[in-house]
VEXVEXKOL-458083 format. One record per residue (C-alpha): residue in three letters; y, x, z. Coordinates in steps of 0.2 Angstrom, whole numbers, plus 5000, padded with zeros to 4 digits. Layout:
N
r->ALA	yy->Y	xx->X	zz->Z
...
This chain:
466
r->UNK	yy->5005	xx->4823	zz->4986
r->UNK	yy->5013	xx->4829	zz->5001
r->UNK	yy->5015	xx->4848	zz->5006
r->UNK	yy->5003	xx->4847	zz->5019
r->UNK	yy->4988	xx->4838	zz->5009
r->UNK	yy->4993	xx->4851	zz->4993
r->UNK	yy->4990	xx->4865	zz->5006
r->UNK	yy->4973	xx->4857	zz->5011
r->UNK	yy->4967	xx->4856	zz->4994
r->UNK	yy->4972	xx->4873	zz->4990
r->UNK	yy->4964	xx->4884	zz->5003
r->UNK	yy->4952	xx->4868	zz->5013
r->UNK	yy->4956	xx->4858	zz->5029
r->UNK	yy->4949	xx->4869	zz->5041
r->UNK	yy->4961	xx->4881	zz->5035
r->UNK	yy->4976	xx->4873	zz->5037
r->UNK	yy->4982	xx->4874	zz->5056
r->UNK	yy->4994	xx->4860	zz->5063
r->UNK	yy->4990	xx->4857	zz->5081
r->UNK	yy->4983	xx->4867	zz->5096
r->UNK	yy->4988	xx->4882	zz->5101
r->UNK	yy->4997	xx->4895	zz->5087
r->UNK	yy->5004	xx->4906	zz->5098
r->UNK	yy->4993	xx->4922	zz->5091
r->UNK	yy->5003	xx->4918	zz->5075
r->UNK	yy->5020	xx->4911	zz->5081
r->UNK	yy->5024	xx->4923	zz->5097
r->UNK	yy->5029	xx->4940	zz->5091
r->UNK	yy->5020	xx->4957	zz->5099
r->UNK	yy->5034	xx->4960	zz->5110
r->UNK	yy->5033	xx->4942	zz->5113
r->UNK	yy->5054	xx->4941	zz->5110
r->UNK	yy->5052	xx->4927	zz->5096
r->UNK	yy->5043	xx->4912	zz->5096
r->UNK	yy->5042	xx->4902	zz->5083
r->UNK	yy->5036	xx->4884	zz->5078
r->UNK	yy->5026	xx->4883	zz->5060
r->UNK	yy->5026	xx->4870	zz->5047
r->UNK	yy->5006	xx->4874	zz->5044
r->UNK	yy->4997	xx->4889	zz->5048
r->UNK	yy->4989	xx->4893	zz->5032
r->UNK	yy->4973	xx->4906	zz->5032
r->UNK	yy->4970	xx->4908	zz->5011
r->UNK	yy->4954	xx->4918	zz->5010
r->UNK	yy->4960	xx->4926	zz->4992
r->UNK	yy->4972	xx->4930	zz->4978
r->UNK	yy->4970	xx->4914	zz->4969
r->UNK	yy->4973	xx->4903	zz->4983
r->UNK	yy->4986	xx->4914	zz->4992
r->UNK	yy->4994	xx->4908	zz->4972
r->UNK	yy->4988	xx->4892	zz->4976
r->UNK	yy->5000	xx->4890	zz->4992
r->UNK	yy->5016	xx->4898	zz->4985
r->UNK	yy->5016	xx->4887	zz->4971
r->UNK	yy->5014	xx->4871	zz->4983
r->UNK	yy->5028	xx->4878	zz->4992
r->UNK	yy->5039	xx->4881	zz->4979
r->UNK	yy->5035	xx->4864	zz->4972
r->UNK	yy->5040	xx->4858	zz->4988
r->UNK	yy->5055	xx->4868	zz->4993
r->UNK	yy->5047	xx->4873	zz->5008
r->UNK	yy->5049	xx->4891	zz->5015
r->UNK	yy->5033	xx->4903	zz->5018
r->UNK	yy->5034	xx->4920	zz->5033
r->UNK	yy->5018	xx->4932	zz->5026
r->UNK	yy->5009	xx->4937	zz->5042
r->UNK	yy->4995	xx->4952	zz->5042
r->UNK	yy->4992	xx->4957	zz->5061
r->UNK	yy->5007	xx->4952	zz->5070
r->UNK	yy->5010	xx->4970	zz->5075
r->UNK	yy->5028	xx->4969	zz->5070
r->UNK	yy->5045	xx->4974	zz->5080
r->UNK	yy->5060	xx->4967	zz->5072
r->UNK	yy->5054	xx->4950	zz->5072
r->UNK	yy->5050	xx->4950	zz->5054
r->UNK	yy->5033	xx->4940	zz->5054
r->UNK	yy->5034	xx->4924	zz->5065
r->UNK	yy->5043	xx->4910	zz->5059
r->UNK	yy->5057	xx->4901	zz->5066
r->UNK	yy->5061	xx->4888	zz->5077
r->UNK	yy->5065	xx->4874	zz->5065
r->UNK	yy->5046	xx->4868	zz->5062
r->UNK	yy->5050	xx->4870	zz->5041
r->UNK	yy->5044	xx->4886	zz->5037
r->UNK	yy->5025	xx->4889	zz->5031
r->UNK	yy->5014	xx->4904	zz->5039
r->UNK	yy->5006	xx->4912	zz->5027
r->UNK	yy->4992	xx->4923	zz->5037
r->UNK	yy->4983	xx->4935	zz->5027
r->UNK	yy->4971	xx->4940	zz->5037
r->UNK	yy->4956	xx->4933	zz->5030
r->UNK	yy->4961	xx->4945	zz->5015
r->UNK	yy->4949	xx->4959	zz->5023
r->UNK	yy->4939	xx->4965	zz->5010
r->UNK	yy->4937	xx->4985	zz->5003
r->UNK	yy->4936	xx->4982	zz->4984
r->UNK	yy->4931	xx->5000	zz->4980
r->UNK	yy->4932	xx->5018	zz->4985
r->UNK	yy->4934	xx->5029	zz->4972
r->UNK	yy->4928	xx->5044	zz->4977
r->UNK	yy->4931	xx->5055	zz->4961
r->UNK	yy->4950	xx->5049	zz->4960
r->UNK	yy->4951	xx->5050	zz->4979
r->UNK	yy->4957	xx->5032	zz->4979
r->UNK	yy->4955	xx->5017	zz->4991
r->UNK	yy->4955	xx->4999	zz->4984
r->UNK	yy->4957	xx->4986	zz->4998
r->UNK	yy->4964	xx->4967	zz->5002
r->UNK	yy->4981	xx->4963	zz->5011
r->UNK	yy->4972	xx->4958	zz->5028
r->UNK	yy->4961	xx->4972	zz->5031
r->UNK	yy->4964	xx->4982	zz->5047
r->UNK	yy->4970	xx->5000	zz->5045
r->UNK	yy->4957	xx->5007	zz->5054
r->UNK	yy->4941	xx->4998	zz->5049
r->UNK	yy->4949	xx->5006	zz->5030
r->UNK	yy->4951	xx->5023	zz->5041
r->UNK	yy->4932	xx->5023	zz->5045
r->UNK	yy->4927	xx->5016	zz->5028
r->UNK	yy->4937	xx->5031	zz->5021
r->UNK	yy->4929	xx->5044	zz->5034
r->UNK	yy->4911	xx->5037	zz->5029
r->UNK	yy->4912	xx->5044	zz->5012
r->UNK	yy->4919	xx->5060	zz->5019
r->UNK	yy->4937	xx->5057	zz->5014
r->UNK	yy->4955	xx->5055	zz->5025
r->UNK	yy->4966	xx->5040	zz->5023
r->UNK	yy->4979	xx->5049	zz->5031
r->UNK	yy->4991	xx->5033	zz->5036
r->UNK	yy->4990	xx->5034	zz->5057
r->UNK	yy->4999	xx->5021	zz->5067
r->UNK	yy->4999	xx->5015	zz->5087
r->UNK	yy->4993	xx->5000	zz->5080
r->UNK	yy->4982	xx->5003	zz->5068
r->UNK	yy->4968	xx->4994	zz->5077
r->UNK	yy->4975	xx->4979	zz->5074
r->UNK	yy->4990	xx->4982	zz->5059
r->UNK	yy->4982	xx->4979	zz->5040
r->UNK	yy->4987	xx->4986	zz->5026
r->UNK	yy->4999	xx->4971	zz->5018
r->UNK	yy->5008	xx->4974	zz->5032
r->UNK	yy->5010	xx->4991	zz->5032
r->UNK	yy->5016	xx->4993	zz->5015
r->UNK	yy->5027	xx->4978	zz->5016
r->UNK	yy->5036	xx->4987	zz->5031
r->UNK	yy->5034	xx->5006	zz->5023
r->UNK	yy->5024	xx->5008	zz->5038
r->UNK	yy->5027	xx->5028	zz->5044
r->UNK	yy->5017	xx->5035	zz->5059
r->UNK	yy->5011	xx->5052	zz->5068
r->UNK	yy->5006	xx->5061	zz->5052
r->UNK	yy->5022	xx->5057	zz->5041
r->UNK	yy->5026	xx->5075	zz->5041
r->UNK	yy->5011	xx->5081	zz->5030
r->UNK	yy->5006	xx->5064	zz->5019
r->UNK	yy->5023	xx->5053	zz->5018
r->UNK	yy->5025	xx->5035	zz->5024
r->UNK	yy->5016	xx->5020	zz->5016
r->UNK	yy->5026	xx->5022	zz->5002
r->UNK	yy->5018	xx->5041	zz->4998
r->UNK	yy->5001	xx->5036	zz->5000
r->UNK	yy->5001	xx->5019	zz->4989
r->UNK	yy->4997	xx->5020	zz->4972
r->UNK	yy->4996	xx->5002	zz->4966
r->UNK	yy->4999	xx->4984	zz->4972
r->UNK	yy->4993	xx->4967	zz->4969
r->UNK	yy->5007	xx->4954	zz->4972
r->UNK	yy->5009	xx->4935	zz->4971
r->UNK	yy->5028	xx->4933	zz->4966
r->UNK	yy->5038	xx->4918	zz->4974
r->UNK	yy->5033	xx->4908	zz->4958
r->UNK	yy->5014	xx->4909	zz->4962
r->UNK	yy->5011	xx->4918	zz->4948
r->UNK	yy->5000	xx->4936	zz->4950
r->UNK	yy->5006	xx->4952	zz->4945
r->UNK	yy->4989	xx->4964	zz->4947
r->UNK	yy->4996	xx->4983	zz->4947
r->UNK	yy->4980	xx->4991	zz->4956
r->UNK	yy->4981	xx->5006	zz->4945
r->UNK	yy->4972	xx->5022	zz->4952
r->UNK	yy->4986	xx->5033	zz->4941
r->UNK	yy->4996	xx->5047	zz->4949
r->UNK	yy->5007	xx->5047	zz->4933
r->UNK	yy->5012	xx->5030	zz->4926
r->UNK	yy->5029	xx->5029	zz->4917
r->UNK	yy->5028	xx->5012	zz->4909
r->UNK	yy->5044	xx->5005	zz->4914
r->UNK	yy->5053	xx->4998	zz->4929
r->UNK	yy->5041	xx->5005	zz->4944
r->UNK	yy->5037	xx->4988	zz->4951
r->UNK	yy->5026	xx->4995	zz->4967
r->UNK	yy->5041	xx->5003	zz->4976
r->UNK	yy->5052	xx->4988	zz->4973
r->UNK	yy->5039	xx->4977	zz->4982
r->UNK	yy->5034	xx->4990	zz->4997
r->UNK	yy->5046	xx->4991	zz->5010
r->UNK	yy->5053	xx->4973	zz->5006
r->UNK	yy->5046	xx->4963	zz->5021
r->UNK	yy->5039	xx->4949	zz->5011
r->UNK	yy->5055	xx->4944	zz->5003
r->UNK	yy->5053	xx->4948	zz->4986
r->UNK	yy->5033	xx->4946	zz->4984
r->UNK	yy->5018	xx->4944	zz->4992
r->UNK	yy->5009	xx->4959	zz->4993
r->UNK	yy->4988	xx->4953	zz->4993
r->UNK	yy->4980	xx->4970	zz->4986
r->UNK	yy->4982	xx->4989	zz->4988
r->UNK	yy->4978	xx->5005	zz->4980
r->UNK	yy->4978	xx->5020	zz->4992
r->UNK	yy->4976	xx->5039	zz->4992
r->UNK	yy->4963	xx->5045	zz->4998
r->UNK	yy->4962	xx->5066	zz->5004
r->UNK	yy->4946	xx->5077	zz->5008
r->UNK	yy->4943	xx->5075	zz->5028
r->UNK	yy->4949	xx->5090	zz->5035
r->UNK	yy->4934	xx->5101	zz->5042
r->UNK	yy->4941	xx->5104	zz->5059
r->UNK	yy->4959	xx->5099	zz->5069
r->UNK	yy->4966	xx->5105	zz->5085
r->UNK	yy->4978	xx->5097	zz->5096
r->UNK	yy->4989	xx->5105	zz->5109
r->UNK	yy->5003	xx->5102	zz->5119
r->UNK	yy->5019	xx->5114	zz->5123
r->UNK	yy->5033	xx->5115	zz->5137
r->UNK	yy->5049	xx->5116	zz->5131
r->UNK	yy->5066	xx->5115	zz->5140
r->UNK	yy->5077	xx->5105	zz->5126
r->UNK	yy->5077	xx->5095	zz->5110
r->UNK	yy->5083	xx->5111	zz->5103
r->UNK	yy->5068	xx->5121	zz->5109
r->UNK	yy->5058	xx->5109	zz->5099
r->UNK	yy->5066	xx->5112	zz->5084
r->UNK	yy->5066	xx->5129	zz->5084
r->UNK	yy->5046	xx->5124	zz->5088
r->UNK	yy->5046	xx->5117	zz->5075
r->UNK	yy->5053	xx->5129	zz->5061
r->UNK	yy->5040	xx->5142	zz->5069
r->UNK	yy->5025	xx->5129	zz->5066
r->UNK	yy->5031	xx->5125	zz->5048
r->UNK	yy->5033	xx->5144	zz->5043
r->UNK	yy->5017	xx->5149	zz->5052
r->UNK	yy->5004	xx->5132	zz->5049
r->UNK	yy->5014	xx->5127	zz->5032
r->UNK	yy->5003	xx->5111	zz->5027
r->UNK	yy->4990	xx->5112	zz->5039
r->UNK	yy->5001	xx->5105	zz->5055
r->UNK	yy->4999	xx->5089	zz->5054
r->UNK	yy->5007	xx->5081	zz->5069
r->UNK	yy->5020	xx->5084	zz->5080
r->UNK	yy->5028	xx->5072	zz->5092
r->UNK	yy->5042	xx->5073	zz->5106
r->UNK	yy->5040	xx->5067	zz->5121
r->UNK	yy->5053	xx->5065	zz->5136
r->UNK	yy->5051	xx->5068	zz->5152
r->UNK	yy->5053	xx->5051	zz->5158
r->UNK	yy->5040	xx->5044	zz->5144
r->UNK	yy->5028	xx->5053	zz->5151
r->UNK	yy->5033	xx->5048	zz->5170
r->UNK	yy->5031	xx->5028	zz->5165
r->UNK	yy->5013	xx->5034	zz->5156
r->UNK	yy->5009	xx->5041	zz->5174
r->UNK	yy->5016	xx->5028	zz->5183
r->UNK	yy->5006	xx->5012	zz->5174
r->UNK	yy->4991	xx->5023	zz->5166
r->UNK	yy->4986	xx->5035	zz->5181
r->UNK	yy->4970	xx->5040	zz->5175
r->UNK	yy->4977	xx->5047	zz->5160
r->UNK	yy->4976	xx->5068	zz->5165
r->UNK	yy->4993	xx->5074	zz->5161
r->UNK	yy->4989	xx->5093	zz->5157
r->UNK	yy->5009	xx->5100	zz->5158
r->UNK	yy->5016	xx->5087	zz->5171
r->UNK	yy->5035	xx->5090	zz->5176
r->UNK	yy->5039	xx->5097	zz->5157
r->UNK	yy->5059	xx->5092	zz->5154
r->UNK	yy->5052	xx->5089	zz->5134
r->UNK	yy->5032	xx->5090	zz->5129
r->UNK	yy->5029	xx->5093	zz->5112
r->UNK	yy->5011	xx->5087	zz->5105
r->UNK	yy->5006	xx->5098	zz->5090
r->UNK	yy->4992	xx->5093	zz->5077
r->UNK	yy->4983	xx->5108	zz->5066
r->UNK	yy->4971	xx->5103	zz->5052
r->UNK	yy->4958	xx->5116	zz->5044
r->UNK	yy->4948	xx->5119	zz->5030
r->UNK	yy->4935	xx->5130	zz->5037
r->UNK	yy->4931	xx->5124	zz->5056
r->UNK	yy->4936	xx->5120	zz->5073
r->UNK	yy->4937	xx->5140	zz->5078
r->UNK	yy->4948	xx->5143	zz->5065
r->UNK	yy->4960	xx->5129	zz->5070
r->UNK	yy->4961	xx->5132	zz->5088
r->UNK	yy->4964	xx->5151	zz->5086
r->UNK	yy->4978	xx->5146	zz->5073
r->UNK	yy->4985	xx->5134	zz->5086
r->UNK	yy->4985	xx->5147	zz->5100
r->UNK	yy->4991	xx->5160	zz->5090
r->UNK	yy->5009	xx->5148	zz->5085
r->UNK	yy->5009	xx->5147	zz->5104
r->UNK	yy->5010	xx->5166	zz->5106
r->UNK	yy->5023	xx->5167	zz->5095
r->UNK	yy->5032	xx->5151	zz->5101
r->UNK	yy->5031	xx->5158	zz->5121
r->UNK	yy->5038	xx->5175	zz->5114
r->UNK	yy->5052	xx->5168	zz->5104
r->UNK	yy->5059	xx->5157	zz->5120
r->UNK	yy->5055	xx->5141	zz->5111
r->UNK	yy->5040	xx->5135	zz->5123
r->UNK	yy->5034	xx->5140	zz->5139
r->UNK	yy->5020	xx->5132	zz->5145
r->UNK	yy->5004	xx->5126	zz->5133
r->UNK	yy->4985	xx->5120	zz->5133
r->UNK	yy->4976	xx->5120	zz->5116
r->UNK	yy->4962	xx->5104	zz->5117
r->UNK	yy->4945	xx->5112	zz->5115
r->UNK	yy->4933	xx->5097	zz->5112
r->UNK	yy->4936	xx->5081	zz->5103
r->UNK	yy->4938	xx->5073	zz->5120
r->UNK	yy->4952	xx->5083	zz->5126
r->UNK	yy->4963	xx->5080	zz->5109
r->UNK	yy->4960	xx->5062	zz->5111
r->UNK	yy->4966	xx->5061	zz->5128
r->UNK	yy->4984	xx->5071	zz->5123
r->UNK	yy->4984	xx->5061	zz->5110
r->UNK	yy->4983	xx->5045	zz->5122
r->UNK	yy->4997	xx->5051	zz->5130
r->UNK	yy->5008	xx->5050	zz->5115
r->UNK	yy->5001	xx->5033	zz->5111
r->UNK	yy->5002	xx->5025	zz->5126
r->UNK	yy->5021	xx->5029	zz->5130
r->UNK	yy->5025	xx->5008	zz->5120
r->UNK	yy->5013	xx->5000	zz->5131
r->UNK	yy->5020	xx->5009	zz->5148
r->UNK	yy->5037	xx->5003	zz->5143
r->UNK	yy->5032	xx->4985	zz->5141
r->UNK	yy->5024	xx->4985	zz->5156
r->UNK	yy->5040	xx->4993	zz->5166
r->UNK	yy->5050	xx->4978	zz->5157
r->UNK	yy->5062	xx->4976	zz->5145
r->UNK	yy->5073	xx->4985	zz->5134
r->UNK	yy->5083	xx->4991	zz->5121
r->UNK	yy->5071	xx->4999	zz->5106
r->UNK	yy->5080	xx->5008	zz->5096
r->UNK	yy->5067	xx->5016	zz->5077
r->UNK	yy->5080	xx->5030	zz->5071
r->UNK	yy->5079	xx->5042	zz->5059
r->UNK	yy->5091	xx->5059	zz->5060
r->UNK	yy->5091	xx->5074	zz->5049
r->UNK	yy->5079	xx->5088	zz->5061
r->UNK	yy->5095	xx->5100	zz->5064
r->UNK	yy->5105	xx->5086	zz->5069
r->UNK	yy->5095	xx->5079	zz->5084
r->UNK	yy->5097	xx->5091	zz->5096
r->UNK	yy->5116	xx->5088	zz->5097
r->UNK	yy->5115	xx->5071	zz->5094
r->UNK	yy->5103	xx->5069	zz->5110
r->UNK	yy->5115	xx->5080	zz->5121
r->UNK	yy->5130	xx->5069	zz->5117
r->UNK	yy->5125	xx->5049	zz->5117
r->UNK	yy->5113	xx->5052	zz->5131
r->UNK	yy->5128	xx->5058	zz->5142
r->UNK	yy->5139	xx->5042	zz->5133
r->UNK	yy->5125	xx->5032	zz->5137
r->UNK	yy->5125	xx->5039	zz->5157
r->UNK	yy->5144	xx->5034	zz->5156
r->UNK	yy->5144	xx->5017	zz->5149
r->UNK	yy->5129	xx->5012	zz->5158
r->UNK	yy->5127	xx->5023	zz->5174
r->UNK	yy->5108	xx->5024	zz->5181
r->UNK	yy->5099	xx->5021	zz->5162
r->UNK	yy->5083	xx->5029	zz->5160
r->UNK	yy->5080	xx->5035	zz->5142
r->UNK	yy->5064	xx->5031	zz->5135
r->UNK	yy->5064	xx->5046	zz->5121
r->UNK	yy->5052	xx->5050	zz->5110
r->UNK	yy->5043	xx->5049	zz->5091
r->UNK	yy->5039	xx->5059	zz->5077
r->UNK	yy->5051	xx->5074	zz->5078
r->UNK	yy->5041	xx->5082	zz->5065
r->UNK	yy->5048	xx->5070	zz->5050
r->UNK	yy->5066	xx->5067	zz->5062
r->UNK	yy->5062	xx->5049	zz->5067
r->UNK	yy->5063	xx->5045	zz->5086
r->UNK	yy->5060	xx->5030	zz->5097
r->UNK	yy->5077	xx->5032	zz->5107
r->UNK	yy->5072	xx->5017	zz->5118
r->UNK	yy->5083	xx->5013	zz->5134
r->UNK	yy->5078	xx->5007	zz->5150
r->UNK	yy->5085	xx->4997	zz->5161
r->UNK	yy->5092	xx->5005	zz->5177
r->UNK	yy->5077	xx->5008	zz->5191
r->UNK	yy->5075	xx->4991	zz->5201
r->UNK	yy->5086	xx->4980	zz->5188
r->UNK	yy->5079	xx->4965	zz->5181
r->UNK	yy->5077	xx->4971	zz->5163
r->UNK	yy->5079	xx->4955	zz->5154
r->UNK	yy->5095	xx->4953	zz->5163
r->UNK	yy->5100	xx->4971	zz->5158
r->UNK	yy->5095	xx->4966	zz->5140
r->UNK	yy->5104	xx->4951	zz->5137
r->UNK	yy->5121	xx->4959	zz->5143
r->UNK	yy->5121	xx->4974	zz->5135
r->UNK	yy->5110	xx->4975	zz->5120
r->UNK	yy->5125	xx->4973	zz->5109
r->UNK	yy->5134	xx->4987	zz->5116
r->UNK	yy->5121	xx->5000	zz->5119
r->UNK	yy->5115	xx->4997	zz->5101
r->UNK	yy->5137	xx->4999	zz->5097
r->UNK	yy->5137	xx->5015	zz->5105
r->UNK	yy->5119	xx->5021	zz->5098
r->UNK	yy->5119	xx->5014	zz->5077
r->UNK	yy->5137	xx->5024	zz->5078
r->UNK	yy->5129	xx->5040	zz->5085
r->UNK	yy->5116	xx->5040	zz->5072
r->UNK	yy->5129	xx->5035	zz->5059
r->UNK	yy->5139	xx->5050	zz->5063
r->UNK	yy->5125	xx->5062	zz->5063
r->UNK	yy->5121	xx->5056	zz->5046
r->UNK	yy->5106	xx->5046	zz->5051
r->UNK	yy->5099	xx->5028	zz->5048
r->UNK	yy->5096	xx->5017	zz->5062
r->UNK	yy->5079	xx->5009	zz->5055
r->UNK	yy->5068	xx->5025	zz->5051
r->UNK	yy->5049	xx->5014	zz->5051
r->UNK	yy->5049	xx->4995	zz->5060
r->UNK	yy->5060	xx->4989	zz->5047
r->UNK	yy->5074	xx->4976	zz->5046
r->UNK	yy->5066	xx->4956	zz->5049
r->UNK	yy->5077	xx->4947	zz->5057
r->UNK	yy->5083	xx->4960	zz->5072
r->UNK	yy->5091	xx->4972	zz->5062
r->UNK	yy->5098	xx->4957	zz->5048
r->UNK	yy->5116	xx->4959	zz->5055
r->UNK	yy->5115	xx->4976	zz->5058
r->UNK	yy->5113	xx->4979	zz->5041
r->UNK	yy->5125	xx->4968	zz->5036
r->UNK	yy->5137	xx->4977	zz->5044
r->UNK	yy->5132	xx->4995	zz->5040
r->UNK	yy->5124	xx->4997	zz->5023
r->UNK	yy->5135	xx->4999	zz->5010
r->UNK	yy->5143	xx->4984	zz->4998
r->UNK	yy->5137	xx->4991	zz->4983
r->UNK	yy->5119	xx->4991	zz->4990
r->UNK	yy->5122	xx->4975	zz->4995
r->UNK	yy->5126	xx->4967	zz->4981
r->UNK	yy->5112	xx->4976	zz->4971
r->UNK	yy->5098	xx->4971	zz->4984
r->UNK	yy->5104	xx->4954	zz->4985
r->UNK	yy->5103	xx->4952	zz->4965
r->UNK	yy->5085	xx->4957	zz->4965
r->UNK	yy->5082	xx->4942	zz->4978
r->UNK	yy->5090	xx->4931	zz->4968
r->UNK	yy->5081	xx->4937	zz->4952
r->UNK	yy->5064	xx->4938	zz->4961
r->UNK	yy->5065	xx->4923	zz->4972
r->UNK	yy->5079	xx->4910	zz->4967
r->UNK	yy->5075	xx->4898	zz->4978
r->UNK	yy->5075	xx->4911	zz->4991
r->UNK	yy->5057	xx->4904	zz->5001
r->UNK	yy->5051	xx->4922	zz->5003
r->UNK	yy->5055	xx->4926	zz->5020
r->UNK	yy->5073	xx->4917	zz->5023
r->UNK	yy->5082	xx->4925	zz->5036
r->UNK	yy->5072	xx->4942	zz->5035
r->UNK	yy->5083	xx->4957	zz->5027
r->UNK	yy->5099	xx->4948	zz->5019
């Protein structure tokens, strides 16, 4: 039996896609890698996603996972070479069980995060994982990328949150770890080796999440300051005064905001002309009055201490949305003013002020008239350092000649400050020779024996990672 006709028999015909057009599953979302699929193969459970892995291992033939194609380092489209099989798991969309008394979330590998948000809300509970994308991300990818977000700061990345997985291995056999258990020392902890792998190791089809009671009331507001290490000192003053109850708290750069201005004009931009904007996130047990007047009151004390000067507190639903749509729309103003270098770093909190201040002015040297895209979740360290082509330059030009170099001068930076150059999107295939090249042998070596153990013919993903 061929691969093809094995593939049709495991999962039906009409889910086996080799003609037409796949772009929604070969193109990438920042549309930098198209590939060319074997098959499109849409599995619509456990047993049949088994039921393909095995084919292709009979068959020697490479498999790409794919949940929502929200990814950034071109870690879920296949390549070029027409060989490898994508495996969508999209049709995996079902919510298996809340468990409301555990506070625990069962759902499949293809359900959108925020259809499992709402699900979550229904029952009077938070499923605190909150992403850009999470209107079209799904769970299996989230946790096969160790997904972070706006709310790291209080609840962890994907990681924190997940406290089971369901996984078909390279061999297409099942493992089935939805345990609900906080505590379970029973050996080697299988979960975290497979989250964060990007598909290389296992195949993750099923998750169980925490769950957290929904807050009574949040408030969202926005603060002025006049440097990165305003916002730090922001910062401190927010964690000493809110503790667990700030939630969120972004960085925004001037000129982040300028390009949300320039493509979304009719997005209100309550503190225009800030050098650094500062969106702040309080949760409260007790209700919106109590939040706001918690919020106003760090404000105060963070206009009194010099580390903020100007600041508006959201008083409705509506107005906290919109701030919040301000943060969220500085990826989608970027695309649309072109291309550039993206940069998902990760620095200890006292280190980024400095580190700002110095490779923005190497950055101004090396490449006179950049414009720096600077923003993310200061809160937890992680910042979207992104960099712009010059104004009027053709930024696929800009990127072609110089990515190599601004990455050089940037990964080196973050290096020296003790950082890591991939904080959230992950490795895939962007990032392969990167880290290569800066992680160390010894982690090398051991990543690449649990491959090799995991997947010996090395079908998972080839090309992603190692």
């Amino acid at each position: 039996m061929t691969l093809l006709a094995a593939l049709r028999q495991a999962v039906g015909a009409a889910q086996v896609l080799t003609e037409g057009d796949l772009s929604a599953y070969e193109l990438d979302w920042r549309r930098r890698w198209r590939g060319r699929a074997l098959a499109v193969v849409r599995p619509a459970d456990t047993a049949e996603v088994a039921a393909v892995v095995r084919a292709c291992a009979t068959h020697g033939a490479p498999i790409v996972a794919q949940g929502g194609n929200t990814g950034l380092v071109g870690g879920g489209v296949p390549d070029a070479s027409g060989t490898q099989v994508l495996l969508s798991l999209q049709r995996l969309n079902r919510l298996r069980a809340i468990d409301a008394a555990n506070l625990t979330l069962t759902a499949e590998a293809g359900c959108v995060l925020q259809a499992l948000q709402a699900a979550a809300r229904e029952q009077g509970l938070l499923l605190p994982l909150s992403l850009a994308a999470e209107g079209s991300c799904t769970l299996g990818g989230n946790l096969a990328t160790n997904a972070g977000g706006t709310q790291v700061l209080r609840w962890g990345n994907a990681r924190d949150l997940c406290l089971g997985l369901e996984v078909v291995t390279a061999q297409g056999e099942v493992w089935s770890g939805l345990s609900g258990l906080r505590k379970d020392n029973t050996g080697y902890d299988l979960r975290d080796l497979f989250i964060g792998s990007e598909g290389t190791l296992g195949l993750i089809t099923a998750a169980t999440m925490k769950l957290a009671p929904l807050p009574a009331a949040t408030s969202t507001a926005l603060a002025a300051c006049a440097s990165p290490a305003e916002a730090v000192a922001l910062l401190g003053l927010a964690r000493s005064r809110l503790a667990e109850a700030l939630t969120g708290f972004e960085l925004m750069g001037r000129f982040a905001l300028e390009l949300v201005a320039s493509h979304f004009p009719a997005l209100p931009q309550p503190l225009p002309g800030a050098a650094w904007t500062v969106l702040l996130e309080c949760s409260d047990s007790e209700g919106q009055a109590q939040a706001q007047q918690r919020l106003e009151a760090l404000l105060a004390a963070a206009l009194e201490a010099g580390c903020a000067g100007d600041a508006v507190v959201a008083t409705s639903l509506a107005q906290s949305r919109s701030l919040w749509q301000l943060r969220e729309s500085i990826p989608l103003a970027q695309a649309q003013e072109g291309l550039n270098v993206k940069h998902d770093i990760s620095l200890p909190v006292s280190a980024i002020a400095a580190f700002c201040a110095a490779t923005d002015a190497a950055l101004q040297q090396r490449f006179a008239g950049v414009r720096l895209v600077n923003f993310g979740h200061l809160g937890d360290g992680n910042l979207h350092y992104n960099v712009q082509a010059p104004a009027g330059a053709d930024g696929a030009r800009f990127l072609a000649e110089h990515e190599a170099a601004v990455n050089a001068l940037v990964f080196d930076a973050v290096a020296a400050a003790g950082g890591s150059f991939s904080a959230e999107h992950g490795i895939g295939a962007l990032k392969r020779d990167e880290l290569a090249a800066r992680k160390s042998p010894v982690a090398l070596r051991l990543m690449r024996s649990i491959k090799a153990a995991l997947d010996p013919q090395g079908l998972l993903n080839p090309g992603r990672v190692l």
